[in-house]
C-alpha positions as CSV (number, residue, x, y, z in Angstrom):
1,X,51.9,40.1,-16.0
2,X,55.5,38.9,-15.2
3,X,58.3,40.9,-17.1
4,X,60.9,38.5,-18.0
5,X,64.8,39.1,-17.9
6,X,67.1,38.6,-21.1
7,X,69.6,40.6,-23.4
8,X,66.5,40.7,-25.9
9,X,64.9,43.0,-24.7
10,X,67.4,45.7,-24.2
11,X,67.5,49.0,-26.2
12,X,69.6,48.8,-29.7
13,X,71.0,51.8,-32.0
14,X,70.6,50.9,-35.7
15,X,73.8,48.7,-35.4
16,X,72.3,46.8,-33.0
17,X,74.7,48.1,-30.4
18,X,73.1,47.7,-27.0
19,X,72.0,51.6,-25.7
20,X,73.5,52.6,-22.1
21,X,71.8,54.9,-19.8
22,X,73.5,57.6,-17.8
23,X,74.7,55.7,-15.4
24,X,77.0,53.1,-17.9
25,X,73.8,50.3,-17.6
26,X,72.0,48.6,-20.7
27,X,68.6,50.3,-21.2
28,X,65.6,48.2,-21.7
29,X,64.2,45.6,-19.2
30,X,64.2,47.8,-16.3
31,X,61.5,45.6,-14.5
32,X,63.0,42.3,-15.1
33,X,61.8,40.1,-13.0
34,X,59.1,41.4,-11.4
35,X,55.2,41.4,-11.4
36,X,54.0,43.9,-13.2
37,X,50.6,44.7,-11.8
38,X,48.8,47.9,-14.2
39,X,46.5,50.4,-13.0
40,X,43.0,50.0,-14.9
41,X,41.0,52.5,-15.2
42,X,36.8,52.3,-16.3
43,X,37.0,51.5,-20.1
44,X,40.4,49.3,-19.6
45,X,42.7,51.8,-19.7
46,X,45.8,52.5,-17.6
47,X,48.7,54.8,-16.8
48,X,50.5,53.3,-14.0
49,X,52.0,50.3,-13.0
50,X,53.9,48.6,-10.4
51,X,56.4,46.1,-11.1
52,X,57.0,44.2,-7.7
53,X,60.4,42.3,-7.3
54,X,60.0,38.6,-7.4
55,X,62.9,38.1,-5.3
56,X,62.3,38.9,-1.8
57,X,65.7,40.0,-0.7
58,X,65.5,42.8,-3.6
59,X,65.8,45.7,-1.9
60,X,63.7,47.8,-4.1
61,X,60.6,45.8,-3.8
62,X,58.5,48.0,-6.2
63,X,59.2,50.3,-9.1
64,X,57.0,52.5,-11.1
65,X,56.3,53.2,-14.2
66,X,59.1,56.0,-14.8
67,X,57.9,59.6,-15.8
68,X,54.3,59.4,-14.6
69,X,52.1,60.5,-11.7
70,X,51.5,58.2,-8.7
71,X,47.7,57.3,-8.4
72,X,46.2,55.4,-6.2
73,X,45.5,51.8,-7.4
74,X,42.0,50.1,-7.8
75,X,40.2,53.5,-7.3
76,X,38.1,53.3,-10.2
77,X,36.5,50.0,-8.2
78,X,35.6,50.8,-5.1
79,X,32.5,50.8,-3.5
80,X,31.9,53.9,-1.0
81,X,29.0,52.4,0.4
82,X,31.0,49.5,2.0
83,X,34.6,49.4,4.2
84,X,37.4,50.7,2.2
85,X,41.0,49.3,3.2
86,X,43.9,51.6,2.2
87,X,47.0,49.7,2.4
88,X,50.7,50.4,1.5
89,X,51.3,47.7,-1.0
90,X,49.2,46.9,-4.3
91,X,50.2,43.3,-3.8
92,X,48.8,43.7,0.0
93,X,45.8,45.0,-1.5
94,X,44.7,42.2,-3.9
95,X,44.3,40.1,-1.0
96,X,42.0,42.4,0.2
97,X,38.1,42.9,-1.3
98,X,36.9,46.6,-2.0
99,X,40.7,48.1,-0.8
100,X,43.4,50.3,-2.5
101,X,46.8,50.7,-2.7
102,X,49.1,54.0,-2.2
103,X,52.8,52.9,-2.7
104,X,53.4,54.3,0.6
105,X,52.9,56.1,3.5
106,X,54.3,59.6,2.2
107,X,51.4,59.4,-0.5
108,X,48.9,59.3,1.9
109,X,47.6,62.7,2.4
110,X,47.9,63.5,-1.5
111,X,45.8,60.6,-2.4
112,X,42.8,61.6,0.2
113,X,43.0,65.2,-1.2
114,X,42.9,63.9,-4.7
115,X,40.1,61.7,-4.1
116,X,37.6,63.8,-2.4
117,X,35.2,60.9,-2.2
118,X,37.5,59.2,-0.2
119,X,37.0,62.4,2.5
120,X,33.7,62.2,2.4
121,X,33.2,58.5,3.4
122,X,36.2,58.8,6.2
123,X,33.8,56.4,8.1
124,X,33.6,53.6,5.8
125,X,37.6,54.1,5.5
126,X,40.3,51.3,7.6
127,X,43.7,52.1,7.2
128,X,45.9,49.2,7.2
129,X,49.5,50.2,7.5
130,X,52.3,47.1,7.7
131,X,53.7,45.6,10.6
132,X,56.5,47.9,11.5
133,X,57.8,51.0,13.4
134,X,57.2,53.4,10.2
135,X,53.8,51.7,9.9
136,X,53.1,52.2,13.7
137,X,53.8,55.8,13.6
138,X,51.8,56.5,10.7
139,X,48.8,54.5,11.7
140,X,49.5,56.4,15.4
141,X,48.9,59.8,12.7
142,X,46.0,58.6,10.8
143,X,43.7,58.1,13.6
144,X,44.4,61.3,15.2
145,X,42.9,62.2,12.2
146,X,39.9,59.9,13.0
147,X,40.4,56.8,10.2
148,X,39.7,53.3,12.1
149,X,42.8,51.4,12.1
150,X,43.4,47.5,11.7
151,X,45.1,46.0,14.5
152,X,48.1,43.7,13.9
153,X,48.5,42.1,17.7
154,X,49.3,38.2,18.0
155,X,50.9,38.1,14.5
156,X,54.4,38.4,13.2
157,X,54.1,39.0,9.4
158,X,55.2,42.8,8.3
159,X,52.1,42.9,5.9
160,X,49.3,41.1,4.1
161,X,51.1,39.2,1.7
162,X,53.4,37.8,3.8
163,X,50.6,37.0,6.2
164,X,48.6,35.0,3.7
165,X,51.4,32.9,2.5
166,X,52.7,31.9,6.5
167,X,48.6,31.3,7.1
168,X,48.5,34.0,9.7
169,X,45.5,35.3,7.3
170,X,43.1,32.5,6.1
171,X,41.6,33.3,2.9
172,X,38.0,32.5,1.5
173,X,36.7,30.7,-1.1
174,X,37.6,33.6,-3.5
175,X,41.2,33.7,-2.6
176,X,40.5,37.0,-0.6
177,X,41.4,37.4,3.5
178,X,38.6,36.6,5.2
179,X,36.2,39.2,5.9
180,X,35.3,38.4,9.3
181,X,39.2,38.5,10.3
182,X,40.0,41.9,8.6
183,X,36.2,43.1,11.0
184,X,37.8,41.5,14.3
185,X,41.1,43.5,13.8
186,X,39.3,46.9,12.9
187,X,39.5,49.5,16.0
188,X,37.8,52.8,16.1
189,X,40.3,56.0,16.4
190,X,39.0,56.9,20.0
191,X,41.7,56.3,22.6
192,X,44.4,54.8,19.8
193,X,47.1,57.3,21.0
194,X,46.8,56.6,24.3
195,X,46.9,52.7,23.9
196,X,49.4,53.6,21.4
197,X,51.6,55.0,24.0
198,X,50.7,52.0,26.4
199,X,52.2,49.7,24.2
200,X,55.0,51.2,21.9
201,X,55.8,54.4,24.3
202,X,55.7,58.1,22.9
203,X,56.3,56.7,18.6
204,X,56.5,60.6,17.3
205,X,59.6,61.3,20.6
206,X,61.3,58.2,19.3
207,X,61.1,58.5,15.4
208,X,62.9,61.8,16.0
209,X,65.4,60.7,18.2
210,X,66.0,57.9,15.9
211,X,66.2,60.7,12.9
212,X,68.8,63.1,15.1
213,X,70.7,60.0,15.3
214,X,71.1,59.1,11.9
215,X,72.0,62.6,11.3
216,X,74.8,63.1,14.2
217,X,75.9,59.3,12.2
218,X,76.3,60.6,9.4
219,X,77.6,63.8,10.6
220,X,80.7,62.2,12.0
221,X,81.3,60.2,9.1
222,X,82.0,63.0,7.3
223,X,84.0,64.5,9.6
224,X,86.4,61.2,9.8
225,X,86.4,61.2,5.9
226,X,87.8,64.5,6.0
């Protein structure tokens, strides 16, 4: 679905007074302009969405439905018996046949311990971070804990979707990425860290570094505000 922008949809008092939130903005029509993208469950249910911003230089690229529990999208639909991709993004995802989305890498853990199948067929499981340093480092965590990974060398997208629509990924007949692609860029966890390390030098020393900078940063801004 696509949620629409306009002052008709906003919250109204009886007086039909337009309602302000907390922070002095109209309520109502929080997604505007975004793909709104529901969580089915069997039966046709759902509980969750996410509303992906239509404008790319958005900077909040996806919002949830407020006041309810992240889940993991498309898990009703999987098979176990075949690859599983677990990717960042639901948009990523619907590119991608038999995958599901987490809204992130920080949901990662809670969404394998929630899902106990998911454990159990760690085999059949690639995990297909994006195309950046955060996705580096997690994908650099993941197969120490012995997932397969997908491999992103020779291409410059940051994730799926962007990849399909520059034609870095060619797509089926179906509208899906191409099976045989998504094979030829799966690599076994054995020896990731160490080619890891070849390529992108110790990620975990760096990441911190980069964190005890942006703390001394901010650190000293304070001080010069004082």
């Amino acid at each position: 679905f696509v949620c629409q922008a306009g002052e008709q949809f906003y919250d109204r008092d009886a007086m039909g007074n337009i309602v302000l939130n907390e922070k002095g903005y109209p309520r109502g029509n929080e997604y505007r302009n975004r793909i709104i993208i529901p969580f089915y469950q069997f039966g046709g249910k759902w509980g969750q969405f996410d509303a992906r911003a239509i404008d790319e230089k958005n900077p909040l690229r996806y919002l949830n439905f407020a006041g309810v529990k992240r889940t993991a999208y498309n898990i009703d639909f999987i098979n176990y018996d075949e690859t599983i991709y677990i990717l960042e993004g639901t948009i990523d995802s619907t590119f991608i046949r038999n995958s599901i989305a987490i809204g992130g890498i920080p949901h990662f853990l809670e969404i394998i311990n929630e899902n106990p199948r998911l454990a159990e067929h760690k085999n059949n499981i690639v995990v297909l971070w994006d195309n950046d340093d955060k996705g580096r480092e997690a994908r650099e965590a993941t197969c120490r804990m012995g997932f397969r990974w997908f491999t992103w060398e020779g291409l410059q997208s940051k994730d799926i979707n962007k990849a399909v629509m520059v034609g870095e990924m060619p797509l089926d007949r179906d509208g899906y990425v191409c099976r045989e692609v998504l094979e030829s860029r799966t690599r076994a966890p054995d020896g990731a860290s160490i080619l890891f390390a070849l390529k992108y030098g110790n990620m975990r020393k760096e990441a911190t570094k980069k964190r005890y900078e942006g703390i001394r940063a901010f650190r000293q801004k304070k001080a010069s505000n004082r």
